[in-house]
KEKEKOL-110658 format. One record per residue (C-alpha): chain; x, y negated, z. Coordinates in pm, whole numbers, plus 50000, padded with zeros to 5 digits. Layout:
BEGIN
node mol: A, px: X, py: Y, pz: Z
...
//
This chain:
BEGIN
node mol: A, px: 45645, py: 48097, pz: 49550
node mol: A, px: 45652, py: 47934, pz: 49906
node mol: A, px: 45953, py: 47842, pz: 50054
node mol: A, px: 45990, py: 48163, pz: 50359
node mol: A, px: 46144, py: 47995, pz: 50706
node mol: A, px: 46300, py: 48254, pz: 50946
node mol: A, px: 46297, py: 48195, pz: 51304
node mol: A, px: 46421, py: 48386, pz: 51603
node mol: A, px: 46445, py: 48253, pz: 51979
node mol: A, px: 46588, py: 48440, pz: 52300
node mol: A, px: 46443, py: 48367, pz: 52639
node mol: A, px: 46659, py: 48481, pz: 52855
node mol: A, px: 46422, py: 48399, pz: 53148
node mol: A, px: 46153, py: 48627, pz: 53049
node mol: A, px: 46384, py: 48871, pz: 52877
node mol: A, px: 46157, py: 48770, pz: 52527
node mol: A, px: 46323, py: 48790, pz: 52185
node mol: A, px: 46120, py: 48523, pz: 51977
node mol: A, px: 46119, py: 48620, pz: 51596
node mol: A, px: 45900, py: 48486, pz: 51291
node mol: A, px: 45855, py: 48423, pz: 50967
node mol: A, px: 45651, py: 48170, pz: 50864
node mol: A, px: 45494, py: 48070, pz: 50472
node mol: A, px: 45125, py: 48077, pz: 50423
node mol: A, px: 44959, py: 48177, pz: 50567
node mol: A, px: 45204, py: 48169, pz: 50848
node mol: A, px: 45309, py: 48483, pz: 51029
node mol: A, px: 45499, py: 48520, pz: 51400
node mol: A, px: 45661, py: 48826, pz: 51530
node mol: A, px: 45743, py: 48902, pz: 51865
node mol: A, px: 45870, py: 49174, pz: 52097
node mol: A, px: 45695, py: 49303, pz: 52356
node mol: A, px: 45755, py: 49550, pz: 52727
node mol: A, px: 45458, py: 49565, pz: 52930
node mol: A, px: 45666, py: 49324, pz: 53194
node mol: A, px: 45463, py: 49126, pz: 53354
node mol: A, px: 45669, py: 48811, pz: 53325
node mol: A, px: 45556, py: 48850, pz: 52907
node mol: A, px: 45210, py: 48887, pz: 52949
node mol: A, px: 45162, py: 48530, pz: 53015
node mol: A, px: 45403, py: 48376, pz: 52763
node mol: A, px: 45227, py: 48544, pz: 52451
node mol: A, px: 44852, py: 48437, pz: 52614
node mol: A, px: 45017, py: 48079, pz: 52583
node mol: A, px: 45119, py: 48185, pz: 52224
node mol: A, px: 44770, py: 48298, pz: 52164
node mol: A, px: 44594, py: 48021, pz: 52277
node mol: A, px: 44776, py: 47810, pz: 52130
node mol: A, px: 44705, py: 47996, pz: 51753
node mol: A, px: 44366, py: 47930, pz: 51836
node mol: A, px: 44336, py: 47582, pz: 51769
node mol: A, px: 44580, py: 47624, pz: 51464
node mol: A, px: 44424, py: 47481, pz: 51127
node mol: A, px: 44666, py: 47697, pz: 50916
node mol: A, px: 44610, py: 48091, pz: 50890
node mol: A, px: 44852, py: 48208, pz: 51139
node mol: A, px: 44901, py: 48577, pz: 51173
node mol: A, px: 45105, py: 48687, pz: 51526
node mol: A, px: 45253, py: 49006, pz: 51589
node mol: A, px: 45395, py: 49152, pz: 51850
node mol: A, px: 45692, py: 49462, pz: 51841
node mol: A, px: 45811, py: 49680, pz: 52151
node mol: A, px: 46067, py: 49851, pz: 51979
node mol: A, px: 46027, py: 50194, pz: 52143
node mol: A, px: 45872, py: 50413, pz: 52381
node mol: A, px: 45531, py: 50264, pz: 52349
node mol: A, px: 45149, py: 50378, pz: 52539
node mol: A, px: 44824, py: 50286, pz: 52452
node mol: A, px: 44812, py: 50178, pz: 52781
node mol: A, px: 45118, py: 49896, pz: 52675
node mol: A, px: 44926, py: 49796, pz: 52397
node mol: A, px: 44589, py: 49788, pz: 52554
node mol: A, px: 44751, py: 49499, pz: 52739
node mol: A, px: 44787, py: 49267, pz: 52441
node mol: A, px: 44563, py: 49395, pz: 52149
node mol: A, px: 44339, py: 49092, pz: 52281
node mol: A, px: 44628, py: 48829, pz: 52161
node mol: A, px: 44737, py: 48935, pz: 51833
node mol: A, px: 44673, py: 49052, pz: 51497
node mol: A, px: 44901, py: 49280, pz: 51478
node mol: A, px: 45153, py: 49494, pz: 51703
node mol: A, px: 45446, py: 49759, pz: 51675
node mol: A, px: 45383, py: 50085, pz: 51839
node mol: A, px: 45725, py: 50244, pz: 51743
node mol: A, px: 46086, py: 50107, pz: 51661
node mol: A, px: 46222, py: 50079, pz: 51348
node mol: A, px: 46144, py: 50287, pz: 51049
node mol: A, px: 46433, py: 50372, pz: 50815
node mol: A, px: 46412, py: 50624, pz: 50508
node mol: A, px: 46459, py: 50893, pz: 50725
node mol: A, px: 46232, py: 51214, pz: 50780
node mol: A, px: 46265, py: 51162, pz: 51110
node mol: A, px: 46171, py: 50836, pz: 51123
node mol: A, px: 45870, py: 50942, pz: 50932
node mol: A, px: 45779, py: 51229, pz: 51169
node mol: A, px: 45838, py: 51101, pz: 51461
node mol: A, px: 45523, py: 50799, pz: 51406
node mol: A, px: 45276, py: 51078, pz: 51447
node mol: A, px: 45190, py: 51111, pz: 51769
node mol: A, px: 45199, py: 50777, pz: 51922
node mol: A, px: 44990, py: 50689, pz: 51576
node mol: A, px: 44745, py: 50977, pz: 51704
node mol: A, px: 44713, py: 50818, pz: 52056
node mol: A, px: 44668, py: 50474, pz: 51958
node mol: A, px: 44356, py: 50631, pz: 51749
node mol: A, px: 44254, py: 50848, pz: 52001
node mol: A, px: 44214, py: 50513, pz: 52250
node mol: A, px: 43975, py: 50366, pz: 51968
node mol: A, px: 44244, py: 50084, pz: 51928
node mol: A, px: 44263, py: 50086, pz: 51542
node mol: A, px: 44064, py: 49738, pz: 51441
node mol: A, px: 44020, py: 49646, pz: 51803
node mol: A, px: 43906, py: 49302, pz: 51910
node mol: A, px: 44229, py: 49098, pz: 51858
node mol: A, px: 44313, py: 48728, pz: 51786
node mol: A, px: 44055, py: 48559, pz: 51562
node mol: A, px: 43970, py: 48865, pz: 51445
node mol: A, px: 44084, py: 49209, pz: 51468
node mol: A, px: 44421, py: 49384, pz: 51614
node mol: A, px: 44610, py: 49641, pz: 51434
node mol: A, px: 44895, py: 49875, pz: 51516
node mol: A, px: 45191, py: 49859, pz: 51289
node mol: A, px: 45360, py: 50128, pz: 51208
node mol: A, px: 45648, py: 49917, pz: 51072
node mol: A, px: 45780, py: 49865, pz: 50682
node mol: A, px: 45774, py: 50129, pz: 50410
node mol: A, px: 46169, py: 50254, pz: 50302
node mol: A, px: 46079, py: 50263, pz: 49994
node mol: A, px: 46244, py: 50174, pz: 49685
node mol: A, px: 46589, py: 50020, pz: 49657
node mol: A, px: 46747, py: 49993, pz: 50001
node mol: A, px: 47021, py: 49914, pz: 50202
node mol: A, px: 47227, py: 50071, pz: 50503
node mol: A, px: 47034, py: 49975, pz: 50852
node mol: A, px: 47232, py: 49636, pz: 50934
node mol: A, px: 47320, py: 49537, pz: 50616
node mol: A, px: 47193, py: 49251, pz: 50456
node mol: A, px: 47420, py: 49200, pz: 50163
node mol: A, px: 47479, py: 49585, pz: 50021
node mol: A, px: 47539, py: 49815, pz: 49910
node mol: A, px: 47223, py: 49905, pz: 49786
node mol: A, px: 47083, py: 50257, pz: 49695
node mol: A, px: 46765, py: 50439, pz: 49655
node mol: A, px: 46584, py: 50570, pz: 49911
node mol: A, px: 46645, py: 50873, pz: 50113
node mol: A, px: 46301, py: 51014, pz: 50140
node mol: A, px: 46192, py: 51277, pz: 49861
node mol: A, px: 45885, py: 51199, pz: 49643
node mol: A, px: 45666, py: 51397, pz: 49925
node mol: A, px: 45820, py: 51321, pz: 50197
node mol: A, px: 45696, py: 50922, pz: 50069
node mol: A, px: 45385, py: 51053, pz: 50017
node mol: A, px: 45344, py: 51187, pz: 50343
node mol: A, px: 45457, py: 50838, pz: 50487
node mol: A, px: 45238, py: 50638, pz: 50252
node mol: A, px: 44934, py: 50834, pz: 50346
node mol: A, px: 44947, py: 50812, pz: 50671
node mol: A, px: 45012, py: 50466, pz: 50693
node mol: A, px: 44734, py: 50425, pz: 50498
node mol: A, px: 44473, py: 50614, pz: 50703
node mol: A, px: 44591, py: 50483, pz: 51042
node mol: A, px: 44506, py: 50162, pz: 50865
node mol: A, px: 44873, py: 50033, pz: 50942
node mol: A, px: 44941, py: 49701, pz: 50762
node mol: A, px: 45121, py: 49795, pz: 50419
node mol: A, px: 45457, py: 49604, pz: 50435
node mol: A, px: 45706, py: 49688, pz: 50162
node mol: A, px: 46090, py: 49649, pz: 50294
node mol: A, px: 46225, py: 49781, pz: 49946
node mol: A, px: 46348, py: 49505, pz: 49665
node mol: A, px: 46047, py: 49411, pz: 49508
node mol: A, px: 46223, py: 49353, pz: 49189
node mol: A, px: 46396, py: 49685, pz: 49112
node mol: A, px: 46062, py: 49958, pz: 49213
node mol: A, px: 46086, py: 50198, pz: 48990
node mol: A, px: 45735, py: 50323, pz: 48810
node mol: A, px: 45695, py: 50602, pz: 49064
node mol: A, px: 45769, py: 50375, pz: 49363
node mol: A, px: 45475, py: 50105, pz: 49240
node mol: A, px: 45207, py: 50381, pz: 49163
node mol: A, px: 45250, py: 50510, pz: 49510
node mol: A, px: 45293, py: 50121, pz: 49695
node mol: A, px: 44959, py: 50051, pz: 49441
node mol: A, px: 44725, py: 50388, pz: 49480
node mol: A, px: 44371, py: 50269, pz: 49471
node mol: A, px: 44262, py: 50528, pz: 49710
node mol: A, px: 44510, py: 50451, pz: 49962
node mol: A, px: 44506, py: 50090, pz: 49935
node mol: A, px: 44113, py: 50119, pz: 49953
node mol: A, px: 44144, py: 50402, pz: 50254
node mol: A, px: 44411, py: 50148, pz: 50470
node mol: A, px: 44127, py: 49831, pz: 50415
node mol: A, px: 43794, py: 49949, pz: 50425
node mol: A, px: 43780, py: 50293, pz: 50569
node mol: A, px: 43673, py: 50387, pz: 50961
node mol: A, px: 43622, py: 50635, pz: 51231
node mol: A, px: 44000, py: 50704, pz: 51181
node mol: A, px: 44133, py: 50988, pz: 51371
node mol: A, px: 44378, py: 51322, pz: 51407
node mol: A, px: 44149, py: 51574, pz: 51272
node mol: A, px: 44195, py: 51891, pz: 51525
node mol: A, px: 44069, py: 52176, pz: 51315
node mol: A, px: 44298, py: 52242, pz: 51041
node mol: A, px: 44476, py: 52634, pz: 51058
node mol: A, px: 44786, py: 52648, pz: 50887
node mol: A, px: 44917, py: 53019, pz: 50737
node mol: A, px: 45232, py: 53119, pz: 50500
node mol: A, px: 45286, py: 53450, pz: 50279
node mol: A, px: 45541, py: 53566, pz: 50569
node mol: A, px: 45264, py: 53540, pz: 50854
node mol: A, px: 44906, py: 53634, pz: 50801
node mol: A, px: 44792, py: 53513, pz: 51147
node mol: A, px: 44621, py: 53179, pz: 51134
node mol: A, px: 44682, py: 52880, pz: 51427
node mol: A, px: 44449, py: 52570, pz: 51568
node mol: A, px: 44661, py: 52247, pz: 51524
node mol: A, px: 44668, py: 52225, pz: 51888
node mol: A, px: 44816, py: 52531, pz: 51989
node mol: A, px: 45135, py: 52607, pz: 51831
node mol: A, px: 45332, py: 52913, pz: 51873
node mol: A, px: 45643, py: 53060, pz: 51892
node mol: A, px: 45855, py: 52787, pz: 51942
node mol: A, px: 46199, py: 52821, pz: 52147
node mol: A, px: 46272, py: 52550, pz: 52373
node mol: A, px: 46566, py: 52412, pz: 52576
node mol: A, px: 46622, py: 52170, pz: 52812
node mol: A, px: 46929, py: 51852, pz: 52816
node mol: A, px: 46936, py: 51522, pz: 52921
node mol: A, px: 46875, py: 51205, pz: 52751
node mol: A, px: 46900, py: 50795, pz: 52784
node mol: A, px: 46544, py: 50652, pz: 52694
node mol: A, px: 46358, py: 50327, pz: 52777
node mol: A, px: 46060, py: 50233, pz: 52955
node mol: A, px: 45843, py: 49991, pz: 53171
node mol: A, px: 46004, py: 49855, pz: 53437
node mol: A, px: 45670, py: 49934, pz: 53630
node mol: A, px: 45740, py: 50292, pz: 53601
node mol: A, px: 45769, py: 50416, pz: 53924
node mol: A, px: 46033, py: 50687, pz: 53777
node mol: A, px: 46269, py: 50423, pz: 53696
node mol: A, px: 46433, py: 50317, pz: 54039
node mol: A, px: 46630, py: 50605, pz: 54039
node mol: A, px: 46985, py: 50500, pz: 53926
node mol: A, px: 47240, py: 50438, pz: 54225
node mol: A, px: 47625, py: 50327, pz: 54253
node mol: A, px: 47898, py: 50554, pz: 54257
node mol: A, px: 48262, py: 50395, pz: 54387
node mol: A, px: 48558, py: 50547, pz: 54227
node mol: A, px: 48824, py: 50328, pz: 54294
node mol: A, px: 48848, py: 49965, pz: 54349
node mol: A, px: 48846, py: 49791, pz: 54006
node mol: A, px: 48613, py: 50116, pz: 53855
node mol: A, px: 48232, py: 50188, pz: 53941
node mol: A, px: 47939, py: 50441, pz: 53801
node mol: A, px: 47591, py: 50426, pz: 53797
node mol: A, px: 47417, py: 50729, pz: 53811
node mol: A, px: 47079, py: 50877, pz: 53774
node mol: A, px: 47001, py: 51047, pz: 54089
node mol: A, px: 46672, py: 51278, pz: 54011
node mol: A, px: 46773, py: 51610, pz: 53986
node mol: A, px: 46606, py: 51720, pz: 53662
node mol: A, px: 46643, py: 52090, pz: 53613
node mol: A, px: 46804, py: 52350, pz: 53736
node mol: A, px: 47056, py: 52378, pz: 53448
node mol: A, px: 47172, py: 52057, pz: 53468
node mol: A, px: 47455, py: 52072, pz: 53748
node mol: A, px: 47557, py: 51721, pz: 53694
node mol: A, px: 47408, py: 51410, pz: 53699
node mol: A, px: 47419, py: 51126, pz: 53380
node mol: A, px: 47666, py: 50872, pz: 53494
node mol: A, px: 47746, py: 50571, pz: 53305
node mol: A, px: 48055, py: 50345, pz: 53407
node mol: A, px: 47938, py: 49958, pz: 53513
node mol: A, px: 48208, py: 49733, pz: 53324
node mol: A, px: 48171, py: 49350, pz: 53287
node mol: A, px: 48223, py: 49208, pz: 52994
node mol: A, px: 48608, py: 49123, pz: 52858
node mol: A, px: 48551, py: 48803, pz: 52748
node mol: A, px: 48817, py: 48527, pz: 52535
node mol: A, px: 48833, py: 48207, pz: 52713
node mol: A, px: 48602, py: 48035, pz: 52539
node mol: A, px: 48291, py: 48293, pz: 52571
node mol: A, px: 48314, py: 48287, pz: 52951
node mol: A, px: 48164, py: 47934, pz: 52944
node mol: A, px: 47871, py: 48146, pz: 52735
node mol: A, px: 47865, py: 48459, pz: 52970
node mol: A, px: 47839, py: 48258, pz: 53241
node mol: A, px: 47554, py: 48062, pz: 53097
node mol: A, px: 47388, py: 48324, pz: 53023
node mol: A, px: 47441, py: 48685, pz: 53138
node mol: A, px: 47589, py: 48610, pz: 53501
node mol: A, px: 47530, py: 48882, pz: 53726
node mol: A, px: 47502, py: 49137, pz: 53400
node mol: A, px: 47711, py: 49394, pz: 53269
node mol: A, px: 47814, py: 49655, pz: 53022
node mol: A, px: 47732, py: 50052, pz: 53035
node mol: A, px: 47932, py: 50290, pz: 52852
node mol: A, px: 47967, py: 50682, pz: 52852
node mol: A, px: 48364, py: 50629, pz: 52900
node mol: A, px: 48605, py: 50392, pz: 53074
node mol: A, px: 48719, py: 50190, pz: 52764
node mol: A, px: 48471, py: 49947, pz: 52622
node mol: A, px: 48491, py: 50035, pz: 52286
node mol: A, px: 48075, py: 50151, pz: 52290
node mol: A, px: 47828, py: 49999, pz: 52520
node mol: A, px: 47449, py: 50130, pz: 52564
node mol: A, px: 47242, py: 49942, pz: 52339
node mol: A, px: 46833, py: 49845, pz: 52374
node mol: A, px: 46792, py: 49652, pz: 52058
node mol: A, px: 46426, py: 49682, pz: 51958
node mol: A, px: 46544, py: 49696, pz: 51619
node mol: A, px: 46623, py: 50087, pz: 51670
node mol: A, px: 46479, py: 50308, pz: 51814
node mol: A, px: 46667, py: 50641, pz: 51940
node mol: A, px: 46712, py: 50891, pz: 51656
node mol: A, px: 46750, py: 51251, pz: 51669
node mol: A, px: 47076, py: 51210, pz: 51723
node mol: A, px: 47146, py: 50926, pz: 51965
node mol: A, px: 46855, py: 51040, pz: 52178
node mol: A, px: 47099, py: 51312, pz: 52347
node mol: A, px: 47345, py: 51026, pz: 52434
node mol: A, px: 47125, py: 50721, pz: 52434
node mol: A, px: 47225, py: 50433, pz: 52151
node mol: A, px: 47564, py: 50310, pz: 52191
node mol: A, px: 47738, py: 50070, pz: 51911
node mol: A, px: 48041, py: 49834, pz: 51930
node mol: A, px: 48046, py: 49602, pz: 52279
node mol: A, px: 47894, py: 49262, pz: 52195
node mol: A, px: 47817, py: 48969, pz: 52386
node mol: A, px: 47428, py: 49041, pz: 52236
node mol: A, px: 47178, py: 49042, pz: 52494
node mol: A, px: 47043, py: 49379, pz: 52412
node mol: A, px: 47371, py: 49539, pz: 52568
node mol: A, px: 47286, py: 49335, pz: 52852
node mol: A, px: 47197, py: 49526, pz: 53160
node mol: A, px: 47149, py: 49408, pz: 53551
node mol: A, px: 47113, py: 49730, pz: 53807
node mol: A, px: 46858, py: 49572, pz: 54084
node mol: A, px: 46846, py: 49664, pz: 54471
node mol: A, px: 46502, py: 49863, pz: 54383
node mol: A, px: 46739, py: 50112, pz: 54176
node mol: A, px: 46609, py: 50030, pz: 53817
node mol: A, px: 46827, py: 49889, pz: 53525
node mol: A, px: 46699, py: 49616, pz: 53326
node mol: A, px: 46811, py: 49519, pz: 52962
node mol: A, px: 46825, py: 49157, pz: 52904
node mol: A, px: 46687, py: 49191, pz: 52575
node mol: A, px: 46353, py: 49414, pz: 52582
node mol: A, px: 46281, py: 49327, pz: 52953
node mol: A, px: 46263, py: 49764, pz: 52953
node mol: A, px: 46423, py: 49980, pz: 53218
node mol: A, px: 46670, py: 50299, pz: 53118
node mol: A, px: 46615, py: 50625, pz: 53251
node mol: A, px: 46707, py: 50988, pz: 53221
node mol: A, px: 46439, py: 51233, pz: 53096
node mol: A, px: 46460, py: 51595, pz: 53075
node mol: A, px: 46398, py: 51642, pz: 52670
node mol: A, px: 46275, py: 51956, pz: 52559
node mol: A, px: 46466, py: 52078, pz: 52237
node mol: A, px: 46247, py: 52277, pz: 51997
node mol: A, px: 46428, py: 52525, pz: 51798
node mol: A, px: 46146, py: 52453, pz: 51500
node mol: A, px: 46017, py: 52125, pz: 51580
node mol: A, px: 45781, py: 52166, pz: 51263
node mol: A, px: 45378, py: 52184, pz: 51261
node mol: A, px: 45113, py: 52018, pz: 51101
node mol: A, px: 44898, py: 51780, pz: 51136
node mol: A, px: 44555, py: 51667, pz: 51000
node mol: A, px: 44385, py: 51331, pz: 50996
node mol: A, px: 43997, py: 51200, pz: 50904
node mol: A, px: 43817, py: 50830, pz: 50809
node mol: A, px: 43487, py: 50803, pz: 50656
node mol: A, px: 43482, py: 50543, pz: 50296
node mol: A, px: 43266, py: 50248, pz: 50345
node mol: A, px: 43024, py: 50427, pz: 50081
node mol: A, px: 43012, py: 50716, pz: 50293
node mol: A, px: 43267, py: 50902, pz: 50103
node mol: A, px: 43512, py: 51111, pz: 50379
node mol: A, px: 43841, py: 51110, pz: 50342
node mol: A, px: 44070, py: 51419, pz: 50486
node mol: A, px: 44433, py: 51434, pz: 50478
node mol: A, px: 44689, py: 51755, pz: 50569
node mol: A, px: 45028, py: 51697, pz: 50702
node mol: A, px: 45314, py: 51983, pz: 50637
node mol: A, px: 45639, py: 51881, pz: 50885
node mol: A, px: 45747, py: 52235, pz: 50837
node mol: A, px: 46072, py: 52315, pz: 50665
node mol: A, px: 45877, py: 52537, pz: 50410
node mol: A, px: 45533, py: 52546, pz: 50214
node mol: A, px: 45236, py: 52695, pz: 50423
node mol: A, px: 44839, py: 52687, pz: 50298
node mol: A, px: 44641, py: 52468, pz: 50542
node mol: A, px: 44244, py: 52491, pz: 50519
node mol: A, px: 43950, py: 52368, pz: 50694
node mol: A, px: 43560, py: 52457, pz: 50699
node mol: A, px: 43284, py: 52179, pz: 50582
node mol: A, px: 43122, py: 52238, pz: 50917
node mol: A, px: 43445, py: 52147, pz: 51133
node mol: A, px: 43485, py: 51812, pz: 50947
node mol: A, px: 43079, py: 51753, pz: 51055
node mol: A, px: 43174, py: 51846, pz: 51372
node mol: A, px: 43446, py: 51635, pz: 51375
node mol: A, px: 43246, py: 51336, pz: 51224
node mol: A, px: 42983, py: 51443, pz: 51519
node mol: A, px: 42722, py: 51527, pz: 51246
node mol: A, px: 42516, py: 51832, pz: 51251
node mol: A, px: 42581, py: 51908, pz: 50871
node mol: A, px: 42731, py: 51681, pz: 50603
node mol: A, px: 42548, py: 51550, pz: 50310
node mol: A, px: 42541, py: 51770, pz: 49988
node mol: A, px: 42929, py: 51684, pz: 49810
node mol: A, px: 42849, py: 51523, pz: 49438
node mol: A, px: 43246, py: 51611, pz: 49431
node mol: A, px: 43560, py: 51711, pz: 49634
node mol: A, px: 43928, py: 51617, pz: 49449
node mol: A, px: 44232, py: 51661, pz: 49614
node mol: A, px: 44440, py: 51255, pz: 49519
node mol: A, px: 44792, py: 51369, pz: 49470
node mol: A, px: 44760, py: 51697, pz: 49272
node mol: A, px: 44455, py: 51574, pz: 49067
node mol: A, px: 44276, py: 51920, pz: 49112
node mol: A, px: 43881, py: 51903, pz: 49164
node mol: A, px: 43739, py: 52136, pz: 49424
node mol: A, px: 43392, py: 52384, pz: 49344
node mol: A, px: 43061, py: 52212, pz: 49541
node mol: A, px: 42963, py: 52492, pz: 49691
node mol: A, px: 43257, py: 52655, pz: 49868
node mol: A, px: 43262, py: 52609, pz: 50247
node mol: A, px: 43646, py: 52599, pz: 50307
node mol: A, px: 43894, py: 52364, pz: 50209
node mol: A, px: 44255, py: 52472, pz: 50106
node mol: A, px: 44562, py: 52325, pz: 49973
node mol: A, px: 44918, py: 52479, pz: 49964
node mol: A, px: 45143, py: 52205, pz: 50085
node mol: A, px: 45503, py: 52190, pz: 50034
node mol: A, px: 45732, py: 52106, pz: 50332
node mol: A, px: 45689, py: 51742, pz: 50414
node mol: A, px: 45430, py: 51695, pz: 50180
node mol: A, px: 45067, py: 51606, pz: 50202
node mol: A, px: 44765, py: 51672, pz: 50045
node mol: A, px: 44416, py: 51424, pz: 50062
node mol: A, px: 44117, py: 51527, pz: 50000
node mol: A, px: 43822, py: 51272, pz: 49898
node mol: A, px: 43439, py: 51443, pz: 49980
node mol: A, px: 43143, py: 51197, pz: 49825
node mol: A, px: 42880, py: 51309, pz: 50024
node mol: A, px: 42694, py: 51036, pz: 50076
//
């Protein structure tokens, strides 16, 4: 086995965090904003890959809050590239890679023209397996949280958004249920060789308790509210200059966010603007470094500072309050409030802002995906994120439709992968009962 090298480099000029690993063949990793002071560094990187001898695979990783329109910006350099922030064995981890998955496919960007090659979008590691804590390198360790179809559900759609398969379990303690899922030949032939790869919009969903059926796209009866919350985006965003000073006495200032957001919110987010407390010997560093920068916390102690690592992303629960961990001297608690009225993090080159989040009261639907085989076989996979087991069905002629074909060949056989159950030829609807956070996929030879 080849010796692994890890490397990771900060430029503070660019606000780019350099990481890689490199073996063979040789892999880099990078973060990524859609700054415009980046773009140019990681066209250096590319060209320079280009007259590499050695198989060199680069990726790039935004950490959060990422657009096809982001990624359309540097598909062209890479092989590979994040579209969401870390992935931890978590169902809402797992849920929450749906849509931006869904609008990187609906921009045709899965197997785009990249580096030497294609581009892919990553929906980061598999929790699978035997784990540890997020942070923790050394232990303890423990299995992971996700329930057998809740790592189904992940597995398969990794798999059909053709994400690159990256195990971040210990390879030497899967279990035999872990390894037949990591190793299914239908997914592992799906994720390489399938195409046309897409949300599939017709699927209607219907329990014992309701008899009325629902499109995918229109779901109903779903209580909302309204709250603030911290969240991250391109400095370009012309949404982001809207954070201003706020004096409260000599030695103690605010920053607020000035847009007024909705009519229940009577006052505005305010986060106090704190420079760092510093030993002697890390001014020299500060200094260096992070002049001009500061600390933002929710209080006036510096016990917890706002954080913009790319290595989380904001979870169900820190999205109400933004991410805030112990005050470091790391550069993603690094922030510099500019005369334009943004707030840039030294570390993702990303600007904060305040956005009116709408809180669903059942944040649970379904979802539906479709890829043809590359011997014409059609693969269709149903999504539950409910908190309880609904039937969801589809017609023959809507997956046509959806595959813009008049009619679909005559089926030599239809078999649903995970239950093992074989379908009748000749019925014209498709139905699975699928328990909450489960998935069900559905193979259709009809070539």
């Amino acid at each position: 086995m080849p010796m692994v090298w890890l490397l990771h480099v900060f430029l503070p000029t660019h606000g780019i965090s350099v990481a890689g690993a490199f073996s063979f063949p040789l892999f880099f990793f990078f973060f990524y904003s859609s700054s415009h002071l980046l773009l140019p560094s990681a066209s250096g990187f590319c060209w320079i890959l280009r007259d590499q001898k050695q198989d060199i695979l680069y990726s790039l990783s935004p950490g959060t809050s990422v657009t096809p329109a982001m990624a359309k910006e540097v598909i062209g350099l890479v092989n590979m590239y994040r579209i969401t922030g870390d992935d931890w064995d978590l169902w809402g981890d797992v849920a929450a890679h749906f849509a931006v998955t869904r609008d990187i496919a609906a921009a045709n960007m899965i197997g785009s023209e990249g580096l030497l090659g294609k581009s892919w979008p990553n929906l980061d590691m598999l929790p699978l397996g035997w784990l540890t804590d997020p942070g923790s390198n050394q232990g303890p360790h423990r299995k992971s949280n996700l329930n057998q179809d809740e790592q189904r559900t992940q597995m398969t759609l990794w798999a059909i958004a053709k994400s690159p398969l990256m195990i971040g379990g210990d390879l030497r303690k899967h279990d035999v249920t872990t390894y037949n899922l990591l190793t299914n030949p239908t997914l592992l032939e799906m994720n390489s060789f399938s195409s046309n790869n897409k949300e599939f919009p017709y699927a209607t969903v219907s329990t014992e308790s309701k008899a009325s059926t629902s499109r995918l796209r229109y779901p109903k009866g779903v209580n909302m509210s309204e709250t603030q919350a911290l969240s991250l985006t391109s400095c370009k965003d012309p949404d982001a200059n809207n954070w201003s000073v706020e004096h409260l006495d000599q030695d103690l200032e605010q920053i607020c966010w000035k847009e007024n957001l909705a009519s229940n919110v009577r006052k505005p987010l305010c986060l106090y603007k704190r420079r760092p407390l510093l030993a002697s010997d890390e001014e020299i560093i500060f200094r260096q470094q992070y002049e001009g920068k500061i600390h933002l916390s929710l209080n006036d102690g510096m016990e917890f500072c706002l954080d913009a690592s790319p290595q989380r992303k904001l979870g169900a629960k820190d999205f109400k309050r933004g991410s805030f961990s112990p005050c470091s001297l790391d550069a993603n608690q690094m922030w510099e409030l500019k005369n334009n009225g943004t707030v840039i993090n030294s570390y993702s080159g990303l600007c904060a802002v305040v956005k009116s989040v709408i809180a669903k009261a059942d944040t649970g639907r379904i979802r539906a995906w479709i890829a043809t085989g590359r011997t014409g076989e059609v693969y269709l996979a149903f999504f539950n994120l409910k908190p309880y087991q609904v039937k969801i069905s589809t017609y023959l002629s809507d997956i046509a439709e959806a595959l813009h074909s008049r009619k679909l060949n005559p089926c030599k056989s239809i078999s649903e992968i995970w239950s093992g159950k074989d379908f009748e030829i000749t019925q014209s609807l498709i139905s699975a009962d699928v328990r909450s956070h489960g998935t069900a996929l559905f193979v259709l030879n009809c070539s």
